[in-house]
N, C-alpha and C positions, 0 to 999 in steps of 0.2 A: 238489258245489257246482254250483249252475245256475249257466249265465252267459249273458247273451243280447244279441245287438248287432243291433241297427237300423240300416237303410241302406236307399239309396229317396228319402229326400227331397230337398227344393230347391226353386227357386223356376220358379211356373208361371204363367200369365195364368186368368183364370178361365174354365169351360168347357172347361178343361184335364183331361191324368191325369196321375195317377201311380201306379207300384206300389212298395209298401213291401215289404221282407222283411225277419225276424228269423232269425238264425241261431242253434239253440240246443243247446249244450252238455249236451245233457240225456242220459246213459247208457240211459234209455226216457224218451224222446221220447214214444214212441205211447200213456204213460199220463197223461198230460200234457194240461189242457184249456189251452187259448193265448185270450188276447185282448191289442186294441189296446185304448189310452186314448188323451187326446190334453190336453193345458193349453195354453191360450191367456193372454196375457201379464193378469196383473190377475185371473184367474178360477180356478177352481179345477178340480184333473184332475176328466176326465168320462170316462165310458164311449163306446168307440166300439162297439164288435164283438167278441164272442168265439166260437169253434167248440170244441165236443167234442174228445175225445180221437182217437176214431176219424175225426171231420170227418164224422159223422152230424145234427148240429145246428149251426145258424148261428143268430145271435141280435144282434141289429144298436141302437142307437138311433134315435129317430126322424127325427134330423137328418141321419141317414145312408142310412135304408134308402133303395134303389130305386137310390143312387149308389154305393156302395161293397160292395165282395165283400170276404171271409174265405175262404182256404181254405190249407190244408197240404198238405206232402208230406212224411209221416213218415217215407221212404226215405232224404231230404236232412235232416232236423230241422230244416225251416224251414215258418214260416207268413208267408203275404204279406196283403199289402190291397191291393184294384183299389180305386184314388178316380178314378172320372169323373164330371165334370159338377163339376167343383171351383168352390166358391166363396170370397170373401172369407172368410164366417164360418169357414173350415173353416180357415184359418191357426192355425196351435200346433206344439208340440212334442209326437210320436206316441212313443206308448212303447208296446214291448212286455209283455207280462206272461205267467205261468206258472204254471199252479196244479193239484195232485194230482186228477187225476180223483176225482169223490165229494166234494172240498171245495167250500168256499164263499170262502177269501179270497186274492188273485192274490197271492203270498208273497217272488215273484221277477219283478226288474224290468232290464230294460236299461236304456241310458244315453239313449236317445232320438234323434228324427230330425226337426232342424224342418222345416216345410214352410209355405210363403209361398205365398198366392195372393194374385193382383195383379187389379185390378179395369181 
């Protein structure tokens, strides 16, 4: 059984960072592709970011590229997110997710990590 916990967030002024980490119970981790999501209160989850198995592809949204990294460290069975240049919009609840290399749908979810940016 996966199991995945989120930690990292909190409340930051905008123009701010933060890094998130998922820690995951996974027996192979390194076959495992990772993305974040993220809900903000009233809207519905969206995609932020996910990386490859190996951490050979990074694949971002628009609202994020250029501000936020993905990457892993399959040693530890954790994946983080770098969020710099934080804005208001970026306020929500980050959820990790887990899904079989070669699949297509994130299967396994943590419990999430809000993150407040202040204007």
């Amino acid at each position: 059984q996966v199991q995945l916990v989120e930690s990292g967030g909190g409340l930051v002024q905008a123009g701010g960072s933060l890094r998130l980490s998922c820690a995951a119970s996974i027996r192979t981790f390194s076959t495992y592709d990772m993305g974040w999501f993220r809900q903000a209160p009233g809207k519905e989850r969206e995609f932020v970011a996910r990386i490859t198995w190996s951490g050979g592809s990074e694949f971002y949204s628009d609202s994020v590229k250029g501000r936020f990294t993905i990457s892993r460290d399959n040693a530890k069975n954790t994946v983080y997110l770098q969020m710099n240049s934080l804005k208001p919009e970026d306020t929500a609840v980050y959820y990790c997710a887990a899904r079989r290399a070669g699949t297509t749908v994130f299967g396994s979810w943590g419990q999430g990590t809000q993150v407040t940016v202040s204007s």
